[in-house]
DOTOR-331275 format. One record per residue (C-alpha): residue number from 0; residue in one letter; x, y, z. Coordinates in steps of 0.2 Angstrom, whole numbers. Layout:
BEGIN
<NUM,A,<X,Y,Z>>
...
END
This chain:
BEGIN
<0,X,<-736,63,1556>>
<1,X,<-732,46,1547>>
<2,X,<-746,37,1558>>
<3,X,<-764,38,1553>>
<4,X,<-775,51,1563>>
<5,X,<-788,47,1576>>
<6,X,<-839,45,1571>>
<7,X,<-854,47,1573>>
<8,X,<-862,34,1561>>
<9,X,<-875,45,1554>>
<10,X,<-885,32,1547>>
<11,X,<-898,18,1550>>
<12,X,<-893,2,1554>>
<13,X,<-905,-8,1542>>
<14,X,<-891,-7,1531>>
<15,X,<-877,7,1537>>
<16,X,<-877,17,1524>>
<17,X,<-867,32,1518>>
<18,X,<-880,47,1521>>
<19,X,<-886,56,1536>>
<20,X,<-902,51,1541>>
<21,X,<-918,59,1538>>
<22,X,<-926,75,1546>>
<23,X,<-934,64,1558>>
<24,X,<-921,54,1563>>
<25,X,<-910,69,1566>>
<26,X,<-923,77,1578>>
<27,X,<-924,62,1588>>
<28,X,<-907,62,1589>>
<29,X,<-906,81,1594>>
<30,X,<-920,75,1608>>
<31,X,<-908,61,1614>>
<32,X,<-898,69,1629>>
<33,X,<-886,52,1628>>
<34,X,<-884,56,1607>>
<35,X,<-881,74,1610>>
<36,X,<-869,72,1624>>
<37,X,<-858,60,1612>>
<38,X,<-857,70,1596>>
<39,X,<-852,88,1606>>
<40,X,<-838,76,1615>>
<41,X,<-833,70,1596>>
<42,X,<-835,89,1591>>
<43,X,<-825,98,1609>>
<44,X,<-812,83,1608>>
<45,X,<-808,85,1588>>
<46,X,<-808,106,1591>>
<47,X,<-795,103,1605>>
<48,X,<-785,92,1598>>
<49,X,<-782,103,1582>>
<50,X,<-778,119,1594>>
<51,X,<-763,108,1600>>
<52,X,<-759,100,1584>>
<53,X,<-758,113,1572>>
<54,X,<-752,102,1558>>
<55,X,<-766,90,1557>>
<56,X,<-776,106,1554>>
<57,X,<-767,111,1537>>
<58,X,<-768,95,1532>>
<59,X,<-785,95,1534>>
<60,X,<-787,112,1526>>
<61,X,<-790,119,1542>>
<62,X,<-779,135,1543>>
<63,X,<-782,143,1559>>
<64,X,<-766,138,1567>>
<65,X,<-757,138,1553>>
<66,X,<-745,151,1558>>
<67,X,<-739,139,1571>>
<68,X,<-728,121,1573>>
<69,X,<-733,115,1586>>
<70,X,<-724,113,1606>>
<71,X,<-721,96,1601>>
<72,X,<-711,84,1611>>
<73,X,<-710,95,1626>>
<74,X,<-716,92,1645>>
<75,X,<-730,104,1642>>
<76,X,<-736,96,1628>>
<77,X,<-735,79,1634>>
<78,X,<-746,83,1649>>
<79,X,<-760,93,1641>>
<80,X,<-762,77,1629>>
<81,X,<-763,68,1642>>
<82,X,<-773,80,1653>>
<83,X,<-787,78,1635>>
<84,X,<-787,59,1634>>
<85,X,<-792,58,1654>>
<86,X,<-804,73,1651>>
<87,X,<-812,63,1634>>
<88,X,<-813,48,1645>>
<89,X,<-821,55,1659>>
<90,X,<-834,62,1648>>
<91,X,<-838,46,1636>>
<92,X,<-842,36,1655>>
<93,X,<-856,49,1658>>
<94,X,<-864,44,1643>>
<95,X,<-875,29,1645>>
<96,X,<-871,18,1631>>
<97,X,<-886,8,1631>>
<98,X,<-898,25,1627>>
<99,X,<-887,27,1610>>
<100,X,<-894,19,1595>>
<101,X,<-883,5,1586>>
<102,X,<-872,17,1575>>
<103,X,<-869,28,1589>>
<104,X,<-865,14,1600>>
<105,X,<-851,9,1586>>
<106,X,<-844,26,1587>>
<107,X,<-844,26,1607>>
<108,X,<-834,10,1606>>
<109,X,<-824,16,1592>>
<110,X,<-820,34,1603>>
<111,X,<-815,23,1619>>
<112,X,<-804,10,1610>>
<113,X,<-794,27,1605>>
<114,X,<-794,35,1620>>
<115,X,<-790,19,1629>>
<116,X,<-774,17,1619>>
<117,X,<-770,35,1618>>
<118,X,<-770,33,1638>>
<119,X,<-758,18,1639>>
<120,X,<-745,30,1629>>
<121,X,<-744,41,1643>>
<122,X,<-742,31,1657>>
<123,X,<-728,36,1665>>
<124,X,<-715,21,1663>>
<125,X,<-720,22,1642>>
<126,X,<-718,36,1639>>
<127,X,<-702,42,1647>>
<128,X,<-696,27,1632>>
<129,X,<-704,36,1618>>
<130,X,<-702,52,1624>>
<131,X,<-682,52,1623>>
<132,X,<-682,46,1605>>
<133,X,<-691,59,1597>>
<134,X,<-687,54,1576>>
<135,X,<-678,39,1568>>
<136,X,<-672,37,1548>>
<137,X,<-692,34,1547>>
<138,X,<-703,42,1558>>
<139,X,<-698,62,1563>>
<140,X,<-700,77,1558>>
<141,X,<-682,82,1550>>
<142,X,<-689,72,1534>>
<143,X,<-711,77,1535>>
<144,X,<-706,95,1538>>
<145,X,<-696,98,1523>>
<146,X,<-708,88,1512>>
<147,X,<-723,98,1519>>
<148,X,<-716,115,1516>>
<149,X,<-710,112,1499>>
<150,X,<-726,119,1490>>
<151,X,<-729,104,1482>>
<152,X,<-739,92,1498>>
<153,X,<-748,100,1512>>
<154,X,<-743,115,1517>>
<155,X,<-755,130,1505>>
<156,X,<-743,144,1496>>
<157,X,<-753,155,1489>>
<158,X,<-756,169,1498>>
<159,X,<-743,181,1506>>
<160,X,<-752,176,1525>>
<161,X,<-747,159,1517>>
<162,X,<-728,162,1515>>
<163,X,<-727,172,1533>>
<164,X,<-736,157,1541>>
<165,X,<-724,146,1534>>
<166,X,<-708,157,1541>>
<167,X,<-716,157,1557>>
<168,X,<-720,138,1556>>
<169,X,<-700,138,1552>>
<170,X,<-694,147,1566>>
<171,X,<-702,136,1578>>
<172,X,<-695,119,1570>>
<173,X,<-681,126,1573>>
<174,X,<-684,124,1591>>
<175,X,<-690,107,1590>>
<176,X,<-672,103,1583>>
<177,X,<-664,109,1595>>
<178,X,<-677,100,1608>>
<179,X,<-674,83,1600>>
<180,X,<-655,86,1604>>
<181,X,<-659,89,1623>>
<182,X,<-673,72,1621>>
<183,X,<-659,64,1615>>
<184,X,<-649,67,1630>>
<185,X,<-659,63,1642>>
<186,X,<-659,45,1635>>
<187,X,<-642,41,1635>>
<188,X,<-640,47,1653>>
<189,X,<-656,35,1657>>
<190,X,<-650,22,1644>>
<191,X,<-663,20,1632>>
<192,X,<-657,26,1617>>
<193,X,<-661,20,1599>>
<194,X,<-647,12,1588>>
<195,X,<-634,14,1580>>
<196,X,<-642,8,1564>>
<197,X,<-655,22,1564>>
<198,X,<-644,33,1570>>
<199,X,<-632,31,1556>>
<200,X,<-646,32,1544>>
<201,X,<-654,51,1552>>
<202,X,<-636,56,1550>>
<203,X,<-637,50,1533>>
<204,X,<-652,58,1531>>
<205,X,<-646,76,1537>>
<206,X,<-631,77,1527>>
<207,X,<-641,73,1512>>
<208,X,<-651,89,1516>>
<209,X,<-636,99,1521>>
<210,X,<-629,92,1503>>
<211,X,<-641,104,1493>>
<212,X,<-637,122,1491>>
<213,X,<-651,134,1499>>
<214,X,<-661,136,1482>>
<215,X,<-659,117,1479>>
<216,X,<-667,114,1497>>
<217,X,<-687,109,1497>>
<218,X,<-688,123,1510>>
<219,X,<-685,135,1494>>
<220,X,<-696,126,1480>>
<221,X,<-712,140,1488>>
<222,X,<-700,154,1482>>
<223,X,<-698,147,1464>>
<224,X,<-717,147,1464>>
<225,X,<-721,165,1469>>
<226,X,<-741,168,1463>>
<227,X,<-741,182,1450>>
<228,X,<-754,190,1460>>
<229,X,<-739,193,1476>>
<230,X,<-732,212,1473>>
<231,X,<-715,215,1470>>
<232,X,<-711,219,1486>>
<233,X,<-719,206,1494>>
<234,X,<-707,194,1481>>
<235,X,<-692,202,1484>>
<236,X,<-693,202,1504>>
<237,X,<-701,184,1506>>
<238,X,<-685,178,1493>>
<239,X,<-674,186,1505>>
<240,X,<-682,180,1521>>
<241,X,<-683,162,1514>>
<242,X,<-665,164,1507>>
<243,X,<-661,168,1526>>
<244,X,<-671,156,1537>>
<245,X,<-665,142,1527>>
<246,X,<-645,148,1526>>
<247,X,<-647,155,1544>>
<248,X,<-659,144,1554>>
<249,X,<-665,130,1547>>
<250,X,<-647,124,1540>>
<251,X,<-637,128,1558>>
<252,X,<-650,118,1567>>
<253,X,<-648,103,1557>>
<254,X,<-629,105,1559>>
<255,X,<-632,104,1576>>
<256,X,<-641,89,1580>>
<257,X,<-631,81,1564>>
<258,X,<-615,84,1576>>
<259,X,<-624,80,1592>>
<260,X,<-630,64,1586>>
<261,X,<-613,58,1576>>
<262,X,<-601,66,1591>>
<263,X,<-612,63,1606>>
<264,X,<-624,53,1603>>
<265,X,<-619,37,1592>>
<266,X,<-606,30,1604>>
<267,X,<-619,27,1617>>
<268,X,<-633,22,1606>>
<269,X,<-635,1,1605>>
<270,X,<-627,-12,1593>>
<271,X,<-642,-23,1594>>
<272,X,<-659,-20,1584>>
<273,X,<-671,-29,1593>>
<274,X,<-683,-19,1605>>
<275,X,<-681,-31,1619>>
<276,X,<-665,-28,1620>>
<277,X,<-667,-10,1625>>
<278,X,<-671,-5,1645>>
<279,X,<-691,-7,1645>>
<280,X,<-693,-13,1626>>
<281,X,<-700,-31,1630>>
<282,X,<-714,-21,1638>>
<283,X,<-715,-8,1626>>
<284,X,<-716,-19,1611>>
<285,X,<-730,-32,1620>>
<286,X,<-742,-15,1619>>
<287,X,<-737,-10,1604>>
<288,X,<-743,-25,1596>>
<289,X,<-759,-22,1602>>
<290,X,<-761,-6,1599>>
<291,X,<-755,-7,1580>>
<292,X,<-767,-25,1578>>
<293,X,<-781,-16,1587>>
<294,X,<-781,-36,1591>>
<295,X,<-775,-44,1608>>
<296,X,<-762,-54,1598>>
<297,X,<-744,-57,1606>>
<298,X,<-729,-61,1596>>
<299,X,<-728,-81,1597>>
<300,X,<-743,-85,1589>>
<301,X,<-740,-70,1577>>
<302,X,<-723,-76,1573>>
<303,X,<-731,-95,1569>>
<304,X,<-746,-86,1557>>
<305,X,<-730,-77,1547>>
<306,X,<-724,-96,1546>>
<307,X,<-737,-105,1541>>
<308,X,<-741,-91,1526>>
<309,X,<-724,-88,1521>>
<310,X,<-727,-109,1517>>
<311,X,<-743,-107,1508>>
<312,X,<-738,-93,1497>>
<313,X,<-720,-102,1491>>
<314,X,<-734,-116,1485>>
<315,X,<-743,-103,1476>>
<316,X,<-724,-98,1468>>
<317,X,<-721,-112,1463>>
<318,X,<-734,-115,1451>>
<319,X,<-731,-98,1444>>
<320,X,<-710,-106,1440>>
<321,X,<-720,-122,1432>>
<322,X,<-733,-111,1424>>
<323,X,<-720,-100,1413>>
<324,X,<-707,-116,1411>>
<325,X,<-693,-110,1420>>
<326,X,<-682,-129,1424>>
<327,X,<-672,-121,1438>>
<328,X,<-679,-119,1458>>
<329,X,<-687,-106,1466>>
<330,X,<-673,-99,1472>>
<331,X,<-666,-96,1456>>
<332,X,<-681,-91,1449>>
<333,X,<-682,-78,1463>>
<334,X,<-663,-72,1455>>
<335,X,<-670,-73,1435>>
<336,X,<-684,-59,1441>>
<337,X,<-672,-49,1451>>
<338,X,<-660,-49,1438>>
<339,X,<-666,-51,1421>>
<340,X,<-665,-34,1411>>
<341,X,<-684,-36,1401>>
<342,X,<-691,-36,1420>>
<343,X,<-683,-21,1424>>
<344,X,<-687,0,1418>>
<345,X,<-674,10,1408>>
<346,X,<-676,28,1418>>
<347,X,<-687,37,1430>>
<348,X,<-696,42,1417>>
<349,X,<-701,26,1411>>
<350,X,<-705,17,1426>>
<351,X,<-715,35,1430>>
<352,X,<-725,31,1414>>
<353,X,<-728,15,1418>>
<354,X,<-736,19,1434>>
<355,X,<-748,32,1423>>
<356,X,<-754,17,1412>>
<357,X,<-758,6,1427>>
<358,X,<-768,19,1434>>
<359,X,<-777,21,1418>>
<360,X,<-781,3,1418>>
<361,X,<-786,3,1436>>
<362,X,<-799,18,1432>>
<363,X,<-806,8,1417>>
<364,X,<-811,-6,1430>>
<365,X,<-816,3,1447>>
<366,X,<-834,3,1444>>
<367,X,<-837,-12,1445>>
<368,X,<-830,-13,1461>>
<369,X,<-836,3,1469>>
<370,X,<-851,12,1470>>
<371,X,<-846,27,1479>>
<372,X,<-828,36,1471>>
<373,X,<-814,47,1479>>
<374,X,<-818,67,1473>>
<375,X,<-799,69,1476>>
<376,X,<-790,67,1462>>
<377,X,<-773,54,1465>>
<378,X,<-756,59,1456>>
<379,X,<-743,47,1456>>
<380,X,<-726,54,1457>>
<381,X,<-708,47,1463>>
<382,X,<-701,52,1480>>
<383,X,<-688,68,1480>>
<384,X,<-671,61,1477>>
<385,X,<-664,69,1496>>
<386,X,<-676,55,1502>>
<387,X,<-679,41,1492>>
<388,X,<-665,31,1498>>
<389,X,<-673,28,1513>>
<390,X,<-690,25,1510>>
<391,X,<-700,12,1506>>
<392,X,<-705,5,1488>>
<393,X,<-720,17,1488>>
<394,X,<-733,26,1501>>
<395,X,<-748,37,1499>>
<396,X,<-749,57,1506>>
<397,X,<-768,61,1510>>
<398,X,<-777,75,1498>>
<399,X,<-789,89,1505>>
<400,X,<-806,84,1510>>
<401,X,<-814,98,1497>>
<402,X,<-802,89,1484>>
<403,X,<-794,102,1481>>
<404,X,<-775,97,1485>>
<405,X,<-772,77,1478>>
<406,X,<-770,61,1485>>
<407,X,<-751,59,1481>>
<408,X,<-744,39,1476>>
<409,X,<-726,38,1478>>
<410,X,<-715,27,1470>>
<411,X,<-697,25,1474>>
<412,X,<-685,25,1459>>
<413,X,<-669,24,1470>>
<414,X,<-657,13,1466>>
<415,X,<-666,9,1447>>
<416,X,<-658,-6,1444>>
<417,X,<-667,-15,1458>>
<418,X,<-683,-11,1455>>
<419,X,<-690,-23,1443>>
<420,X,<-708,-22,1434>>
<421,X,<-719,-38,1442>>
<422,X,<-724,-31,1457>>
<423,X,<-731,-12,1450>>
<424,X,<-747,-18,1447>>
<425,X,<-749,-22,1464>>
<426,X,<-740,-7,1473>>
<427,X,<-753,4,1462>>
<428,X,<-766,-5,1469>>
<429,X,<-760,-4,1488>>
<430,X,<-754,14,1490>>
<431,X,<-765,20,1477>>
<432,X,<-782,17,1470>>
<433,X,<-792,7,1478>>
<434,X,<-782,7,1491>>
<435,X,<-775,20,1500>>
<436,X,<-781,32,1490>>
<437,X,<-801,28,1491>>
<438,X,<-799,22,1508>>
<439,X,<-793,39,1516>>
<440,X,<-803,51,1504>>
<441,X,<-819,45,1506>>
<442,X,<-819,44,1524>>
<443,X,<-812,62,1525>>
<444,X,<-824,67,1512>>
<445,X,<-838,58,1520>>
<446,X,<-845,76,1532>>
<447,X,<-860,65,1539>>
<448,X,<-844,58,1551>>
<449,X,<-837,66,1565>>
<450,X,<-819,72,1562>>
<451,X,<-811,60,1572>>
<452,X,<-818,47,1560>>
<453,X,<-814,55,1544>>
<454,X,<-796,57,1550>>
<455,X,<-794,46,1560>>
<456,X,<-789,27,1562>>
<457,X,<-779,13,1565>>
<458,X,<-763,3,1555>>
<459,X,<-773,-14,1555>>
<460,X,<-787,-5,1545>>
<461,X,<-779,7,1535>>
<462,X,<-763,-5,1530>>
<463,X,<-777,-23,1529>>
<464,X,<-788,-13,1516>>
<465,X,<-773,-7,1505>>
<466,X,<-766,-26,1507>>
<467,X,<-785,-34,1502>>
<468,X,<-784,-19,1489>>
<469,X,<-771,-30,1479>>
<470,X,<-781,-46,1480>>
<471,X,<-794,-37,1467>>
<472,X,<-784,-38,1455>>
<473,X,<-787,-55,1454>>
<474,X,<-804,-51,1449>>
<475,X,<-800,-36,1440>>
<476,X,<-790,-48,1427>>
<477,X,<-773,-40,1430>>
<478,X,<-765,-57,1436>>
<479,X,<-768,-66,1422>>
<480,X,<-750,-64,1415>>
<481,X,<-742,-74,1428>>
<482,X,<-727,-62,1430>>
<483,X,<-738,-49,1434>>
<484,X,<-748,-63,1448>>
<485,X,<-731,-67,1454>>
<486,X,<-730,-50,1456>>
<487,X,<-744,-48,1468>>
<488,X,<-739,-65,1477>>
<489,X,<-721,-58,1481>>
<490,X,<-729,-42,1488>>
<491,X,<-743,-53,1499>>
<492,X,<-727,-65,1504>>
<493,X,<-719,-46,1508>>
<494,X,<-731,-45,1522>>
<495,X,<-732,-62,1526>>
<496,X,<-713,-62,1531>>
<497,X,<-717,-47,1540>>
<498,X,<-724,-57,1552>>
<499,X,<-710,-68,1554>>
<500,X,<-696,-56,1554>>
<501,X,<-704,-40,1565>>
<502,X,<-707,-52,1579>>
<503,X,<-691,-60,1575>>
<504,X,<-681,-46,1579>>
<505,X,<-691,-38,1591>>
<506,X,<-695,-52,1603>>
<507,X,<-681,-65,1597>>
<508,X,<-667,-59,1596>>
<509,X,<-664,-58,1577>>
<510,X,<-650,-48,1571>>
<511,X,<-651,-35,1555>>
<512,X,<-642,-46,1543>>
<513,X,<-652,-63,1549>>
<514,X,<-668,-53,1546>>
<515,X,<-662,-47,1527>>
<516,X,<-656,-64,1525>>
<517,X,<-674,-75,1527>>
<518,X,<-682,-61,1516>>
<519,X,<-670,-64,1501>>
<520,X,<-671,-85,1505>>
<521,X,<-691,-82,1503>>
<522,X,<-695,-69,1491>>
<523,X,<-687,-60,1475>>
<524,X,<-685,-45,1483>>
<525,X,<-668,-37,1480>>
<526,X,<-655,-33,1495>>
<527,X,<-659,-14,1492>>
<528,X,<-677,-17,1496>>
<529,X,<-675,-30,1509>>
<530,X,<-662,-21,1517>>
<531,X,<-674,-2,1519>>
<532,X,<-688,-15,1524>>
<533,X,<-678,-23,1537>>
<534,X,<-673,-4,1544>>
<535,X,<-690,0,1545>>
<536,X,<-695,-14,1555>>
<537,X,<-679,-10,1566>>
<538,X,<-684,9,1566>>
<539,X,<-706,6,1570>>
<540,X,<-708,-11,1579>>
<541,X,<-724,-21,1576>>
<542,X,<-731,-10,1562>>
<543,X,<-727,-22,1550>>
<544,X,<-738,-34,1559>>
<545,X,<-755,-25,1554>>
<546,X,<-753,-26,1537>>
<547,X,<-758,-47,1535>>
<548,X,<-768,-44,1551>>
<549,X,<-781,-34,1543>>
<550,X,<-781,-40,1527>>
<551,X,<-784,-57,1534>>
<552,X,<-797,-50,1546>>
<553,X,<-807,-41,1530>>
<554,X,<-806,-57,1518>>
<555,X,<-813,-68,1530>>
<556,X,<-827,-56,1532>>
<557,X,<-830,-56,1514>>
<558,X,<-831,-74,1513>>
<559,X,<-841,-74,1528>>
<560,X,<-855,-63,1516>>
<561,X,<-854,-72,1501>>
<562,X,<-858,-88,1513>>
<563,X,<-871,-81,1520>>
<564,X,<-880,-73,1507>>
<565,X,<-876,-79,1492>>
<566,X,<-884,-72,1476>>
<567,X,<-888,-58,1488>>
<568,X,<-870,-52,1489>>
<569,X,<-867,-37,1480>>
<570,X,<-846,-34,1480>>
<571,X,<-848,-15,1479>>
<572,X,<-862,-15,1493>>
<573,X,<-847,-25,1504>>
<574,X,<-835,-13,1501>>
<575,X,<-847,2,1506>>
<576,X,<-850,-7,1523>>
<577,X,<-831,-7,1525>>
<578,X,<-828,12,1522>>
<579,X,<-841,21,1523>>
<580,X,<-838,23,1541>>
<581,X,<-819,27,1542>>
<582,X,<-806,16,1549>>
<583,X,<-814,5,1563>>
<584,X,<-803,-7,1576>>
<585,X,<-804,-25,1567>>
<586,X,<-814,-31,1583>>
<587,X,<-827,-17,1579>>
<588,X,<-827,-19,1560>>
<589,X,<-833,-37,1563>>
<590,X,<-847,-30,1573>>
<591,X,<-851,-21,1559>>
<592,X,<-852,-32,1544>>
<593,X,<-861,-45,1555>>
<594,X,<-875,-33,1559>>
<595,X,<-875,-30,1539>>
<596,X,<-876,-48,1533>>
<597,X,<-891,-50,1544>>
<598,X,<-900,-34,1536>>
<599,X,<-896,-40,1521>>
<600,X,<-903,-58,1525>>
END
C-alpha cells in the first residue's frame, strides 16, 4: 500500500489542458468506436481492480468493499490478477491506436506501459521470489494496517456500518497473519528468504506493538472517538468487541508470526544485504530497475550518474563552508551541522511548530508557481511513536478526492537529537506542498481523468516531482540563508548517493556498514538517518533510484522550454503540463512536454 497506485486525457492537444473538452468534442469522441472501446477498458479494468483491492477503495472514498481486507497474498489472488492484467492486455491490442486522437493515444501508451509491468510481476519464476516474502520492517501490512484503522488516516469511523466494517476488515487480517507465516515458510524450504536485518527489524516492529496495552494500541484510538450520535448500546458493545478483537485476535496473531519469524525463521534467513546475493535476485533486481525508472537503465551506468553527482554537489558544499567562514573541511563541517545545538529543536513540539511556520511561508509563495491548487487541505503531523523508529525522515499519506479527509506530512521526531534544523525547509517541500502533496491531490481531484490516472502512477514520477519540488525554493527565496541552502544540497546529495549506494549493495556486493559508511563520508546526515536510509534500500531494492532519475528527467525538460520559448515560458503553465494528467512513465512525459512546447511556439 506504500507503492503509488496505477487516463483518458480529456483535453485538446493545442495546449493539454486541465478540462474536458467541449460538447462537440465529446460527441465525436462518443461516435469514435476506437475512443469508446479505450475509456470503458479504463473504466471495466479500474471497477475490477477495486472488487479485488478493497483497500484502494477506502482510500479513495469508495466504501463499497469496505467491509472486506482483501485475499491478499494467496494463490487465488495472485492468479485473478494475473488472469485481469492478460484480460486488460488483450483488450487494449483490439483497439487501434492510430484511430485515437493524441491524448487518448498518451493514455493507451500510458495503460500498456502498466499493464506490461504488471505482467512481468507475474511471471512465473518472479513472482514465486516476491510472493514468499510478503512484508519487510518497510513494506507490509503489520505497520499500514494499524495506522489505517487508527481513526486518524484512511479508514472512515463515523458510522456504526463504519465500526462493524472495520471489525470485519479485522478478522480477515488476521488471516493474512497467519498467511504471511505459511509464505514465509515456503521460502526457506525454496531458499529465498529475506534477511536477517529486516527480519530483526519486523520483530522489532511487532514487539513494539505487542508493547502497548490494548487501549494504548492504534487499533483502539476508533473507540476513544465514539460519534455522540452512536447509541449507547451501540458504544458499549463496539468497546467490547474492539476491546476483544485486539486482546483476542489481533494481539495472538502478531505473537504468532513474532515467534515464527524469531524461532523459525531468522536462522535460515541470510547474512548478506544485497539482492544478488539471494537465489534469483540478480534477475529480479535487473527488472526492478526498470520498472521503478519507468526508464531501460541498468545499474553500471546508474551507479556512475550517483558518482558523477555526489562530485558536483560536494562542489556546490563547499562554497556553502567558505560562504559562512567555517576554516575547518567539509568533513568537519558535516560534524559542526550534525552536532551543533543552535541547528537542532528542543522537543516534538518545537520542531512540530517549526514545520507549521514553514508551511505558512510556503502558502504565502505558491501562487506564483501554480495556477491550479490542491482542494485537500495538508496537515503536518509526526509519525506515531510505535513507528517512527523505523521510518524515514518524512512521507506524505494521500487525502480524499472530495477533500474531505487531508493530505498527511510526516515528520519523524525519533531520536530528537539527530534531527537537525537545515534540512526542514526542503523536507516540507518534498513530502508536502508542492510536492507530494499537489502532485497526488490534483491528479485524484482532477474527475476529467480516468481512475487509473488519478490514482495511479509510477516512483520516477511521483518521487522526480517531489525531488524538483525542492529545487523551487531556490526561486521561492528560502535558500538564501546558506544553512537553509545547504540544507537542500544535503537532501539532493541524499538522493544522489542513493544512486551510488542502492546499486552498490544490490548489484556489488556492498555490505550494510559499507553503505552507512559512504553516506556519513559525503553528507551530514547523522548515523540514525543514514543507518534507517541504508535499511530501506536493503528492505525495497532500486526505489531509491527514481528519485534523481525523475527529477533529472523533469528539470531538463524545463530547461528544454525556457530554451525554446523564451519570454513565452510561463512557469506555472509548465508545471500544469506536468500534472494535470497524473503521473506519466518519464519516456511518456517527454512526449508530452515536447508536443507542448511546439503548441506554445
Amino acid at each position: 500500500m506504500r507503492r503509488a497506485l496505477t487516463a483518458v486525457f480529456l483535453a485538446t492537444l493545442s495546449p493539454i489542458a486541465l478540462v474536458a473538452p467541449p460538447a462537440a468534442a465529446q460527441s465525436a469522441v462518443a461516435e469514435n468506436s476506437a475512443a469508446r472501446d479505450l475509456h470503458q477498458l479504463f473504466k471495466d479494468s479500474d471497477e475490477a481492480s477495486l472488487r479485488r483491492n478493497p483497500l484502494y477503495g477506502i482510500f479513495r472514498g469508495d466504501m463499497r468493499y469496505a467491509d472486506r481486507f482483501g485475499d491478499y497474498i494467496t494463490d487465488a489472488y495472485f492468479a485473478a490478477e494475473k488472469q485481469a492484467n492478460e484480460e486488460d492486455m488483450a483488450r487494449l491490442a483490439k483497439i487501434d491506436r492510430t484511430k485515437l486522437n493524441p491524448t487518448d493515444q498518451i493514455a493507451y501508451d500510458v495503460f500498456k506501459w502498466q499493464t506490461e509491468q504488471t505482467a512481468i510481476g507475474y511471471r512465473p519464476d518472479i513472482l514465486k521470489l516476491n510472493a514468499v516474502r510478503p512484508l519487510n520492517h518497510f513494506y507490509g501490512f503489520h505497520t499500514f494496517y494499524p495506522t489505517f484503522s487508527s481513526g486518524k488516516s484512511g479508514a472512515p469511523f463515523q458510522t456504526v456500518a463504519d465500526y462493524d466494517n472495520a471489525l470485519k476488515r479485522h478478522r480477515e487480517f488476521i488471516i493474512y497473519l497467519d498467511r504471511a507465516i505459511e509464505r514465509f515458510r515456503e521460502g526457506k524450504a525454496a531458499g529465498i528468504v529475506e534477511t536477517k536485518m529486516t527480519i530483526n527489524n519486523v520483530i522489532g516492529q511487532l514487539d513494539s506493538q505487542l508493547a502497548q496495552s490494548v487501549t494504548e494500541s492504534p487499533y483502539y484510538g476508533p473507540i476513544t472517538q465514539l460519534p455522540a450520535s452512536l447509541s449507547d448500546a451501540d458504544k458499549a458493545r463496539l468497546t467490547a468487541d474492539y476491546q476483544a478483537i485486539i486482546e483476542q485476535g489481533i494481539y495472538p496473531a502478531y505473537r504468532r508470526l513474532r515467534d515464527f519469524l524469531k524461532n523459525d525463521y531468522l536462522p535460515a534467513a541470510r547474512d548478506t544485504v544485497g539482492l544478488s546475493t539471494m537465489k534469483g535476485g540478480a534477475e529480479l533486481y535487473r527488472i526492478s530497475i526498470e520498472n521503478t525508472t519507468t526508464l531501460p537503465l541498468d545499474a553500471e551506468t546508474i551507479h556512475q550518474t550517483g558518482l558523477s553527482e555526489v562530485a558536483r554537489i560536494k562542489r556546490e558544499m563547499e562554497k556553502v563552508r567558505q560562504e559562512v567562514g567555517f576554516k575547518g573541511t567539509l568533513a568537519k563541517f558535516f560534524d559542526y551541522l550534525r552536532n551543533d545545538p543552535k541547528f537542532k529543536k528542543e522537543s516534538r513540539e518545537a520542531l512540530t511548530q517549526g514545520y507549521y511556520d514553514i508551511g505558512k511561508q510556503v502558502d504565502a509563495k505558491i501562487g506564483t508557481y501554480f495556477s491550479t491548487l490542491p482542494k485537500a487541505p495538508l496537515e503536518i503531523r509526526p509519525y506515531e511513536e510505535f513507528r517512527e523508529k523505523y521510518e524515514a525522515g518524512g512521507s506524505y499519506q494521500q487525502g480524499t478526492p472530495d477533500g474531505s479527509r487531508p493530505g498527511i506530512f510526516y515528520f519523524n521526531a525519533y531520536d530528537l537529537p539527530s534531527r537537525t534544523t537545515p534540512g526542514m525547509t526542503t523536507l516540507y517541500l518534498h513530502e508536502g506542498a508542492p510536492g507530494h502533496h499537489f502532485q497526488i491531490s490534483l491528479a485524484q481531484e482532477n474527475a476529467a481523468l480516468p481512475n487509473f490516472m488519478r490514482f495511479g502512477g509510477n516512483t520516477a514520477y511521483v518521487e522526480g516531482w517531489a525531488l524538483y519540488s525542492e529545487t523551487l525554493g531556490y526561486e521561492m527565496g528560502f535558500y538564501k540563508d546558506p544553512y537553509q541552502r545547504f540544507g537542500t544540497l544535503s537532501d539532493e546529495m541524499l538522493r544522489a548517493m542513493r544512486l551510488v549506494v542502492d546499486t552498490g549493495i544490490h548489484a556489488k556486493g556492498w555490505t550494510r556498514d559499507q553503505a552507512i559508511e559512504y553516506m556519513l563520508s559525503n553528507s551530514d546526515m547523522g548515523r540514525t538517518d543514514a543507518t534507517a536510509e541504508v535499511e530501506r534500500y536493503i528492505a525495497i531494492p532500486s526505489q531509491a533510484l527514481a528519485y534523481k532519475t525523475g527529477a533529472m528527467t523533469i528539470q531538463r525538460l524545463r530547461k528544454k522550454a525556457e530554451a525554446e520559448l523564451g519570454p513565452k515560458f510561463d512557469i506555472r503553465a509548465f508545471h500544469d503540463q506536468v500534472l494535470n494528467t497524473g503521473a506519466l512513465p518519464l519516456a511518456v512525459l517527454e512526449k508530452k512536454i515536447d508536443a507542448w512546447i511546439k503548441a506554445s511556439k
